[in-house]
N, C-alpha and C positions, 0 to 999 in steps of 0.2 A: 141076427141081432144076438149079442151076448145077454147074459142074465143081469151084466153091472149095467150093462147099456138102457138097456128095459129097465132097470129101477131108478137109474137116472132120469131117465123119458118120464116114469111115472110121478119121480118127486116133484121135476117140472112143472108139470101136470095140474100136481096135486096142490101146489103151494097156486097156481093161477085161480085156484075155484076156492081158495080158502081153508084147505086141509092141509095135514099132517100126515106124515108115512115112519110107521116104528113097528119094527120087530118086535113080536112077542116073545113075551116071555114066563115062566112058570110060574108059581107061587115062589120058590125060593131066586129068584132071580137070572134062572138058566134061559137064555133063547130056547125060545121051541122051532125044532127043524124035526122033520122026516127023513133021516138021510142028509142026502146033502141040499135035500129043500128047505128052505128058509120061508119059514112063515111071517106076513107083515099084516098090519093092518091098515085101511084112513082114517083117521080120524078128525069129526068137525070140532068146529070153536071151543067146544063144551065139552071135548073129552071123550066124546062117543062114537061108538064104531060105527061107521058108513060099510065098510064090505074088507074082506077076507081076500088073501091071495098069496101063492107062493110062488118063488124063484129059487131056480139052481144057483149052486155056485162054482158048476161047472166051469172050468175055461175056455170051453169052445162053444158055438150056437147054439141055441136053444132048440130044443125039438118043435117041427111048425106044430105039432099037436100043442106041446106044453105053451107056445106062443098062439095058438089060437085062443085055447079056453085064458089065459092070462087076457086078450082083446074081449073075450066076451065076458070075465069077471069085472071087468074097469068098464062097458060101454053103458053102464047107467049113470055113471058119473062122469064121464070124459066124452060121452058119444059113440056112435057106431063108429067103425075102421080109425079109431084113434092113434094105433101103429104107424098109419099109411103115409106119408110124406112128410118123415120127422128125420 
């Protein structure tokens, strides 16, 4: 799975259960990345962070490490193995 693909999955995701997914950003209005990770957040009805998580924006697949801990940062909101037959 790519990294657009995974954040596609997850806006899906994210808009089924009532949430919102945005890129953070600085006090002066800069995205905040690591590199070429891309920091997002969910957020619920009211504006509040639910949970933390980054993506590459590599072009080629995702490392299964960086796509594992990406499944275990989302499975309190989406479920266990919510990657798995999407």
């Amino acid at each position: 799975m790519r990294g657009a693909q995974a954040l596609t999955l997850v806006k899906k995701l994210a808009h089924q259960h009532g949430l919102t997914v945005v890129q953070m950003v600085d006090p002066r209005g800069r995205k905040r990345c690591k590199g070429s990770h891309a920091i997002y957040a969910l957020l619920d009805a009211n504006g509040s962070e639910v949970v933390r998580f980054g993506l590459t924006d590599h072009p080629g697949d995702l490392s299964w490490t960086l796509l594992n801990r990406l499944e275990e940062r989302l499975a309190p909101v989406f479920g266990e193995k919510w990657t798995e037959n999407r």
